[in-house]
C-alpha positions as CSV (number, residue, x, y, z in Angstrom):
1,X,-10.0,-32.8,29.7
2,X,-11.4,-29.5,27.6
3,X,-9.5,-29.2,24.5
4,X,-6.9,-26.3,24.8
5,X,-7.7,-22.7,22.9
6,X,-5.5,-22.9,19.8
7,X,-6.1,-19.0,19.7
8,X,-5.1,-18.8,23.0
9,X,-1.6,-18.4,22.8
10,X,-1.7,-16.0,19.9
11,X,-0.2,-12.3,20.7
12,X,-2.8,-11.2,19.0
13,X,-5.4,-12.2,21.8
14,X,-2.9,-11.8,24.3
15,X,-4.3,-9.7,27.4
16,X,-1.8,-6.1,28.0
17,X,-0.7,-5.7,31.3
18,X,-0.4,-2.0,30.1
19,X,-4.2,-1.7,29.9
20,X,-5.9,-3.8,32.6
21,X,-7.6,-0.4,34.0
22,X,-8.4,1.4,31.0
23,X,-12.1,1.4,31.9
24,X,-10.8,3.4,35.0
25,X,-9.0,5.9,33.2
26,X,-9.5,9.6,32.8
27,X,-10.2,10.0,29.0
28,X,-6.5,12.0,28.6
29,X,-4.9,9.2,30.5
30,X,-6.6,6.6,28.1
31,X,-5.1,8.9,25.0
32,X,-1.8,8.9,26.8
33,X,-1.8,5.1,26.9
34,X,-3.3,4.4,23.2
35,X,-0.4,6.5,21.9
36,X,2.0,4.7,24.0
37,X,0.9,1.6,22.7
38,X,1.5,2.8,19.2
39,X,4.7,3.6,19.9
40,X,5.4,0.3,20.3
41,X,4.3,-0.3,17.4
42,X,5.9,1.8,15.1
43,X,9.0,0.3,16.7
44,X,7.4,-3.5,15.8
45,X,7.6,-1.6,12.2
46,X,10.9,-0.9,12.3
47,X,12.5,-3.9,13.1
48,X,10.7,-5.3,9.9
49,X,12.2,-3.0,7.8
50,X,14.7,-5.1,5.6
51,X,12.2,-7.5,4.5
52,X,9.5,-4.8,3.9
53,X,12.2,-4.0,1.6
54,X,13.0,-7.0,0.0
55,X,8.6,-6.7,-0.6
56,X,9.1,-3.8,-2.3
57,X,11.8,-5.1,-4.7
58,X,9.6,-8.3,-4.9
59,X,6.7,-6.9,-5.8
60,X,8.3,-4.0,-8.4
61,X,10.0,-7.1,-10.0
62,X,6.4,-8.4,-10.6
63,X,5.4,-5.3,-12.2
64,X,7.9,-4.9,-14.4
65,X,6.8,-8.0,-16.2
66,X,3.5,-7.2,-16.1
67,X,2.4,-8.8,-13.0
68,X,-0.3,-8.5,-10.9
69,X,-0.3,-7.9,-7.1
70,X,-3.8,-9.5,-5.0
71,X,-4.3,-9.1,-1.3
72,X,-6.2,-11.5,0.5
73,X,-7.7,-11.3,3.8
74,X,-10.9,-11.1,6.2
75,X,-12.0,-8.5,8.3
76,X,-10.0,-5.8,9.1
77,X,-7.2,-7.6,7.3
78,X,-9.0,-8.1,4.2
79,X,-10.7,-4.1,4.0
80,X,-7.0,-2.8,4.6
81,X,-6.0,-4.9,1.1
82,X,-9.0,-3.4,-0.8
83,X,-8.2,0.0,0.6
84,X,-4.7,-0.1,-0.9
85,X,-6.3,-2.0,-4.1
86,X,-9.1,1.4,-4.9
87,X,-6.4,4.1,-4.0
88,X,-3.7,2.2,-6.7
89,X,-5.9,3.9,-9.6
90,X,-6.0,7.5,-8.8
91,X,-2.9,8.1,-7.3
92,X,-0.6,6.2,-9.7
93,X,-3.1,6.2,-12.7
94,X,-2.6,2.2,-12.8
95,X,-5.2,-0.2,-14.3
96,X,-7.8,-2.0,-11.8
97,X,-6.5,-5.2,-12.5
98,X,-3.2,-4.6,-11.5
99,X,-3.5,-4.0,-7.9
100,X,-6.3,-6.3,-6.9
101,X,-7.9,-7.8,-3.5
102,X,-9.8,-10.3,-2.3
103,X,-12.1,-10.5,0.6
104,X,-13.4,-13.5,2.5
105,X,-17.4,-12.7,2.4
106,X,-16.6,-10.8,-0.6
107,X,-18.4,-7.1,-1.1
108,X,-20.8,-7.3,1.6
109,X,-18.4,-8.3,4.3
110,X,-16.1,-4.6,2.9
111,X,-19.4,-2.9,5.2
112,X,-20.6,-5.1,7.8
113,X,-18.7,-7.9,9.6
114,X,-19.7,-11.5,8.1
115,X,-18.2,-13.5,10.8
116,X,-17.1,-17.1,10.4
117,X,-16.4,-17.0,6.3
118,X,-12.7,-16.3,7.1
119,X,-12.6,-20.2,8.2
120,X,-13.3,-21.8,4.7
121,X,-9.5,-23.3,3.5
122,X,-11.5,-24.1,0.8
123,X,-13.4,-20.7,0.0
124,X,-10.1,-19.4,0.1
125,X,-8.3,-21.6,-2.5
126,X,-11.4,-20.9,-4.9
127,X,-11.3,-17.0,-4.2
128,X,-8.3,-17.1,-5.7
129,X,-8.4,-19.2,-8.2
130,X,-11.2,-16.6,-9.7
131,X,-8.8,-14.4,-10.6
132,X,-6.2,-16.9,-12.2
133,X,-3.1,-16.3,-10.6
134,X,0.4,-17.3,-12.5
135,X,3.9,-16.8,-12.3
136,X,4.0,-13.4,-12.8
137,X,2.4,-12.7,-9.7
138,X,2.9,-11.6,-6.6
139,X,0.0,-12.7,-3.8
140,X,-0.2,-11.3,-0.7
141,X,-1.5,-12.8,2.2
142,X,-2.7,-10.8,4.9
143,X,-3.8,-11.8,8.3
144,X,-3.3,-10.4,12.2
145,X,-3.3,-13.7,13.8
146,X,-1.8,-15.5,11.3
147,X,-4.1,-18.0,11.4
148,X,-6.8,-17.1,9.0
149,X,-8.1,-20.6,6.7
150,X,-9.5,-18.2,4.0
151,X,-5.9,-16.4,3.6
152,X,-4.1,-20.0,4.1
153,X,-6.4,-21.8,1.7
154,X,-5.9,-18.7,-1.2
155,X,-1.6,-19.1,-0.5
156,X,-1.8,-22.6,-1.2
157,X,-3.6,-22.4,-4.2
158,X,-1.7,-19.2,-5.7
159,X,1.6,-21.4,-5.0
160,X,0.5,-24.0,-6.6
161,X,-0.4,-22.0,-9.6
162,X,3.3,-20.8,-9.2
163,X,2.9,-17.4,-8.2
164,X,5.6,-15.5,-5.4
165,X,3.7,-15.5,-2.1
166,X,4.1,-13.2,0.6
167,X,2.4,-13.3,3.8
168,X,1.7,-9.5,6.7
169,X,1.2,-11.2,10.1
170,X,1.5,-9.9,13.2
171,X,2.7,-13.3,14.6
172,X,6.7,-13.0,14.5
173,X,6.0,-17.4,15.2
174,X,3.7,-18.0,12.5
175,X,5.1,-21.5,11.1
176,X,4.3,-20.6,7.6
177,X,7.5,-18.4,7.2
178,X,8.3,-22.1,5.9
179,X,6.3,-22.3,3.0
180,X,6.3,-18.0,1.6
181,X,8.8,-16.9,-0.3
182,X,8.5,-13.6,2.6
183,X,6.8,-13.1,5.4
184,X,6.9,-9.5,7.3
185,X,5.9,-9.6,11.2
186,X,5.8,-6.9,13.3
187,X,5.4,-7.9,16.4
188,X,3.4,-5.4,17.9
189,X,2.3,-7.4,21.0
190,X,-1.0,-7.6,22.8
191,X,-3.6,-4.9,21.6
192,X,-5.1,-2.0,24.3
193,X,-8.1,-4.1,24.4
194,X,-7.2,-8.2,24.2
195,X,-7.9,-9.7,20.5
196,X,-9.7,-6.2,19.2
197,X,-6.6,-6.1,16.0
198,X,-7.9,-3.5,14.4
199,X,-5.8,-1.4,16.9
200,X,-2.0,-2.0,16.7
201,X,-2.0,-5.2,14.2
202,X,-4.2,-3.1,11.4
203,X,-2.4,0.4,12.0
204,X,0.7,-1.3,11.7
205,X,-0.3,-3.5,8.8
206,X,-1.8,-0.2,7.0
207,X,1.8,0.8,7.3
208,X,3.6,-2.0,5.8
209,X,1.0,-2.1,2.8
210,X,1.3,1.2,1.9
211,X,5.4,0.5,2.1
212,X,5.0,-2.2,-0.3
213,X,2.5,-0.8,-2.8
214,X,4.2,3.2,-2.2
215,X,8.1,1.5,-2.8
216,X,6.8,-0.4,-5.8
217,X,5.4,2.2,-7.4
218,X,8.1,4.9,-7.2
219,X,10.4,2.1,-8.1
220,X,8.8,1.6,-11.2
221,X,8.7,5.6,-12.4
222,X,4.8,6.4,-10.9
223,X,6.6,9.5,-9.2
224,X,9.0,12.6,-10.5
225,X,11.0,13.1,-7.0
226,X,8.0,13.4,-4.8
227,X,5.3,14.5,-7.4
228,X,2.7,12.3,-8.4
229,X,3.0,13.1,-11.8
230,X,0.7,9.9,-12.4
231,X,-2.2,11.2,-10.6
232,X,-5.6,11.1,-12.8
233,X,-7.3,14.0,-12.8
234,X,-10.8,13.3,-12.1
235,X,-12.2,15.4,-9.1
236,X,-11.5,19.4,-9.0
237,X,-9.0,18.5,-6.3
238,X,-6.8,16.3,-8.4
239,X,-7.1,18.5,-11.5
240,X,-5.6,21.7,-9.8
241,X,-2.9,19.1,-8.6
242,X,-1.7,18.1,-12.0
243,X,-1.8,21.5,-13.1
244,X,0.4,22.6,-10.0
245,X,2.9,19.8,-10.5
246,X,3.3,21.2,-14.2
247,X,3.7,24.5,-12.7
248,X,6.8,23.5,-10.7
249,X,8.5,21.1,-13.2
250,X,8.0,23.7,-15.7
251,X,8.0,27.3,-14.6
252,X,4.5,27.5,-16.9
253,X,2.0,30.1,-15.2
254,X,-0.9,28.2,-13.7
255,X,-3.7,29.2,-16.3
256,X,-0.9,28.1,-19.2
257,X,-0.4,24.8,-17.4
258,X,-4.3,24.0,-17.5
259,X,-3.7,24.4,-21.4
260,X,-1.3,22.1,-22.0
261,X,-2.7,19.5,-19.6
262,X,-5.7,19.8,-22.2
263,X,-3.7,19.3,-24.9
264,X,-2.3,16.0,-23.2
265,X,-5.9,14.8,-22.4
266,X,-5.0,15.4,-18.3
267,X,-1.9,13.0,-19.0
268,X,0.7,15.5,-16.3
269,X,3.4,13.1,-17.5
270,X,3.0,13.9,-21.0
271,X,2.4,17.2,-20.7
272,X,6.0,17.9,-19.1
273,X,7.7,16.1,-21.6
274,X,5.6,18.1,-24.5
275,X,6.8,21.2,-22.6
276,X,10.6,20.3,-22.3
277,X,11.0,18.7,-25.6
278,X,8.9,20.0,-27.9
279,X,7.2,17.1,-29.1
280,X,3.3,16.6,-29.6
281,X,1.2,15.0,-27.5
282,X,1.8,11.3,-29.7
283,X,5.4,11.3,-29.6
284,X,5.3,12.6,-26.4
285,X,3.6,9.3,-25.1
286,X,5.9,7.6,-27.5
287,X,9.2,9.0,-25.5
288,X,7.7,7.9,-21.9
289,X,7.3,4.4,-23.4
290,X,10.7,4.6,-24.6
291,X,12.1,5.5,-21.0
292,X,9.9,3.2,-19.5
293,X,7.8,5.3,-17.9
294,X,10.0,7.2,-16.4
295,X,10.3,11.0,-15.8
296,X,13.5,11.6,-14.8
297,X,14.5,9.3,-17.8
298,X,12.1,10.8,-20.5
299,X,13.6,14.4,-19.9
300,X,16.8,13.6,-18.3
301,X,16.6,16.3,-15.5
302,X,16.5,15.9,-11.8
303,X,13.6,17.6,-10.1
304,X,15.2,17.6,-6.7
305,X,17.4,20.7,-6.7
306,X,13.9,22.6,-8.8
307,X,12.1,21.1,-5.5
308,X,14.2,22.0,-2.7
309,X,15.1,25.8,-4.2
310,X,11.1,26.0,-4.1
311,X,11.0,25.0,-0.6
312,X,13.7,27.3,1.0
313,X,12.1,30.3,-1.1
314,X,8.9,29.4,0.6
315,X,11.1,29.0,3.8
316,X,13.0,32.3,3.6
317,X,9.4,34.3,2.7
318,X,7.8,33.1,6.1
319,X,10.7,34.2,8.2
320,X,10.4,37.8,9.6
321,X,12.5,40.1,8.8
């Protein structure tokens, strides 16, 4: 007798009832049932919402001590990690190193599809072992089906090496919930076109990573309120950010706030606290350490009545009289 699919039973090759005549469809009845779909999927979100959670906690513990965090995955899987890797840096001025992914393929699979690499247990446990992994860190497996050899292979290995694992599936019956310290799976059932997961799977496993790496990074003092008051200003775009974020923690006109970022060598962190306390740019530096890292901390104000007495202004000016 043939030998049974072992991908065949796998929700994420599962064929939708839902979308057996999409090649039929008008192309606003195709839209109509695409966002259906994602409906469901935002709701597979949801129900995984106490153990993204417990990721975020996991994974700002790891930070504090100087961890690292490394995705690891393959295709879509893998390019989702390395997006939230590159975007770690500008947004929450953090160094490369600490937010780091791995790829099966490596670079030239980020472009073009290398198929079959994901399948090397063994390629895995090496990728991994490239970057040293310890104690301190937090690795995170990532992999639609759940079935991945590259992502198992690099678990194993980081385990070994005594590092927290945590595995984003989108198989709820994935049997390595066993061996993670935390598996989140939305179930987000059979994709709009049978096994294509960069559909539901990926847009709701873009969500949960930028959960985890968002939640971590707020909980460890990257923001002030909503402000990303660790952005690095290197593009026109993210300077006249930094100097609008002084503006509102500060009252400072805009063409005053561009001078003091200078003086803080575009630190927007820095710069507030030089403003509010007096102190140069040195001690300034010095006091963030001190509240480790943290805004509300270093000055000991609370942005959010400043923020919300901006927004109803802005509110009240738009209505009509």
């Amino acid at each position: 007798m043939p030998t049974r699919s072992k991908w065949q039973s796998l929700p994420t090759e599962a064929i939708n009832p839902s979308t057996l005549d999409i090649d039929k469809l008008s192309t606003d009845e195709f839209v109509e049932v695409m966002i259906n779909e994602d409906r469901k999927m935002l709701a597979a979100v949801h129900r995984e919402r106490e153990r993204i959670a417990v990721g975020i906690d996991m994974i700002a513990a790891a930070l504090r001590k100087d961890g690292r965090v490394v995705f690891v995955g393959a295709g879509t899987s893998g390019r989702l990690g390395i997006l939230e890797s590159a975007e770690m840096p500008p947004t929450f001025s953090t160094d490369p190193s600490l937010v780091q992914a791995i790829m099966a393929g490596g670079r030239d699979a980020i472009f073009a599809a290398k198929e079959g690499v994901e399948d090397s247990y063994e390629e895995g446990a090496r990728a991994i072992m490239r970057v040293s992994p310890g104690k301190k860190d937090v690795v995170i497996g990532v992999s639609a089906s759940g079935m991945t050899q590259f992502v198992r292979g690099a678990l194993t290995r980081a385990r070994r090496a005594g590092s927290r694992v945590m595995f984003v599936t989108c198989d709820p019956g994935t049997e390595l919930q066993t061996f993670v310290d935390l598996t989140i799976s939305p179930g987000v059932g059979a994709e709009v076109i049978a096994g294509s997961t960069r559909l539901k799977a990926g847009t709701a496993t873009k969500i949960v990573l930028n959960m985890l790496t968002t939640g971590a990074m707020v909980r460890i003092g990257k923001t002030y309120g909503n402000l990303m008051v660790d952005v690095q200003t290197g593009s026109e775009k993210l300077k006249d950010r930094a100097r609008r974020i002084v503006n509102i923690v500060t009252g400072l006109e805009y063409d005053e706030a561009d001078k003091l970022l200078k003086k803080a060598h575009g630190n927007v962190k820095a710069a507030i606290v030089m403003q509010k306390t007096g102190l140069a740019y040195p001690k300034a530096l010095s006091r963030l350490r001190k509240a480790h890292d943290s805004m509300r901390e270093a000055i000991g104000e609370d942005i959010e009545p400043r923020l919300r007495g901006m927004l109803q202004g802005h509110a009240e000016a738009k209505t009509p009289l």
